[in-house]
matplotlib code that plots the C-alpha trace (Angstrom):
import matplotlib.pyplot as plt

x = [28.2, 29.8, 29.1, 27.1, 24.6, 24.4, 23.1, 21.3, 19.2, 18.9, 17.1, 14.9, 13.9, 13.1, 10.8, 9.0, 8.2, 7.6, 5.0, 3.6, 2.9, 1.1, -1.6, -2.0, -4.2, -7.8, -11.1, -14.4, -17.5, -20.8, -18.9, -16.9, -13.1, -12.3, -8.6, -8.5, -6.5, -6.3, -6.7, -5.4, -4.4, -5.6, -4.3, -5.3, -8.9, -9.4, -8.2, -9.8, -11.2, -11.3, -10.5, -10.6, -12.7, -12.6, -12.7, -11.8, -14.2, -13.9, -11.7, -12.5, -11.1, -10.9, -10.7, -9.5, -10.3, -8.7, -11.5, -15.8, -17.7, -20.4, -19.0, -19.9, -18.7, -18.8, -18.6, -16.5, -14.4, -15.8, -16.4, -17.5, -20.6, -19.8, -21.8, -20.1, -20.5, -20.3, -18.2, -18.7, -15.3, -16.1, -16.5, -20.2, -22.0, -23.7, -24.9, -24.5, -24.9, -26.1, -25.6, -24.3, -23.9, -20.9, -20.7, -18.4, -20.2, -16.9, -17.7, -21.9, -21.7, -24.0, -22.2, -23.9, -23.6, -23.4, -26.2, -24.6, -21.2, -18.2, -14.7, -14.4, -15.4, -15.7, -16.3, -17.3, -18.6, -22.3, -24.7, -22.2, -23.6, -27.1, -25.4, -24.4, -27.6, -25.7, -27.5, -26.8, -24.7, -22.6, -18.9, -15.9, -13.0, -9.6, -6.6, -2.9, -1.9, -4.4, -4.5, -7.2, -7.3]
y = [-11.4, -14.9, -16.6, -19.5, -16.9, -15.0, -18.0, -18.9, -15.4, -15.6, -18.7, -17.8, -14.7, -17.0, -19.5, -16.4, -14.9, -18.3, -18.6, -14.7, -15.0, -18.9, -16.9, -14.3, -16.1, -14.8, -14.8, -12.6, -13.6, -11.3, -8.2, -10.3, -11.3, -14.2, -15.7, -19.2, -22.0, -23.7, -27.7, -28.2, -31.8, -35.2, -35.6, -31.8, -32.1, -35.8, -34.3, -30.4, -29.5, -33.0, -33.2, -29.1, -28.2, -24.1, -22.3, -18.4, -16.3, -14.8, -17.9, -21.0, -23.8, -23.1, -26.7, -26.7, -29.5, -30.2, -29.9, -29.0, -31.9, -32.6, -33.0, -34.5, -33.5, -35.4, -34.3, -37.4, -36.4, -32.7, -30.5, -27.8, -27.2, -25.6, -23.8, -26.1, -23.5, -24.9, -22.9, -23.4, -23.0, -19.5, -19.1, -18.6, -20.0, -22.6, -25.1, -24.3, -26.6, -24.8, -25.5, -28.5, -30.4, -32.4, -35.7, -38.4, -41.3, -42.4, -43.7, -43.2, -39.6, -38.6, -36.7, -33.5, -33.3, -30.0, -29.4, -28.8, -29.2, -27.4, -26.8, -24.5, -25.5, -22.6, -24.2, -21.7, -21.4, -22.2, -19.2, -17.1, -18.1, -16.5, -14.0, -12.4, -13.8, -15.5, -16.7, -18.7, -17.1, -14.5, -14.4, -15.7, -13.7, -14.7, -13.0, -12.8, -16.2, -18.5, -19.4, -20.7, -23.9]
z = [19.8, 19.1, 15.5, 17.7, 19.2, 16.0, 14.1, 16.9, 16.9, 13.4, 13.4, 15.8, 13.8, 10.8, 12.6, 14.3, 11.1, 9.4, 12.7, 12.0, 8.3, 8.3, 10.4, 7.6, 5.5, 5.8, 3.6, 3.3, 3.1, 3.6, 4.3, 7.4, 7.3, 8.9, 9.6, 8.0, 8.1, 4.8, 4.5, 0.3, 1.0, 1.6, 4.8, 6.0, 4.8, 6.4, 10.0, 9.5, 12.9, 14.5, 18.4, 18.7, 21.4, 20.2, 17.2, 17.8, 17.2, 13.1, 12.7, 10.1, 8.4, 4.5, 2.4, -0.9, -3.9, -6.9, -8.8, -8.2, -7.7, -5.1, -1.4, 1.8, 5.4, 8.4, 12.0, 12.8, 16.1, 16.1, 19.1, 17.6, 16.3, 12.8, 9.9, 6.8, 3.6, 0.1, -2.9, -6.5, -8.2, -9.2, -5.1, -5.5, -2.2, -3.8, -0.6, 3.6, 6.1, 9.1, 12.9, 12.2, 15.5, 17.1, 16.3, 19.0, 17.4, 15.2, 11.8, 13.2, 12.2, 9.3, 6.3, 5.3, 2.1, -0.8, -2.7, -5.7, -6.9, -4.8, -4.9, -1.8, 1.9, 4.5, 8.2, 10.3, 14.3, 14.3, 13.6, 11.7, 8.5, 10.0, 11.4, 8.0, 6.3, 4.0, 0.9, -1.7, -4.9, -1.8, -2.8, -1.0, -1.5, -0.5, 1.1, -0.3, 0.4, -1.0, -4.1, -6.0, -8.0]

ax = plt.figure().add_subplot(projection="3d")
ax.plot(x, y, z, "-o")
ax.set_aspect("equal")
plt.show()
């Protein structure tokens, strides 16, 4: 095999397993495992799940703070109708948001704000958080891959 196809095949081989391990990242909450991607900047957790029109089933969007302190979530640009579920820093439930509806009404849409102070936001499909009858103080664990603050 020529040296050009060689390094061509190899970097192909990286970017597949750079695709196949960024899916790998998962979290358990009320005895379910759900694959997550992980918003743990600014810019991540400003766009989360805006202009999707399908989460996968036993899929979510994990956001990550610097610190706990009370939070607010907006449906701004959201398709999806979502359960939002609030973490303490201890990843306690400590707030949930249920059913929360899609929202196309721009900077309109109502915030839904944590009950108490969180660190860790779980979105989920609507109804899975009734699904599991999830109550407050349940533990979210994480996967390899996610690393708490």
């Amino acid at each position: 095999m020529p040296p050009s196809l060689r390094l061509l095949a190899a970097c192909c081989g990286l970017l597949l397993a750079g695709c196949a391990s960024g899916n790998d990242r998962w979290v358990e909450v009320g005895g379910a495992r759900y694959a997550v991607e992980v918003a743990d900047d600014d810019a991540e957790r400003a766009r989360g799940l805006m202009f999707r029109d399908v989460l996968a089933a036993d899929h979510g969007m994990l956001f990550i703070h610097e610190r706990q302190q009370p939070q607010a979530y907006w449906m701004k640009n959201t398709r999806i109708p979502l359960d939002i579920l609030y973490f303490d820093r201890d990843r306690r439930l400590v707030s949930q948001q249920r059913d929360v509806p899609p929202c196309s009404a721009g900077d309109a849409c109502p915030p839904y704000p944590s009950a108490a102070p969180a660190q860790y936001v779980l979105e989920l499909n609507a109804g899975e958080a009734a699904k599991l009858e999830l109550r407050d103080g349940a533990e979210l664990r994480f996967g390899p891959g996610i690393e708490p603050r």
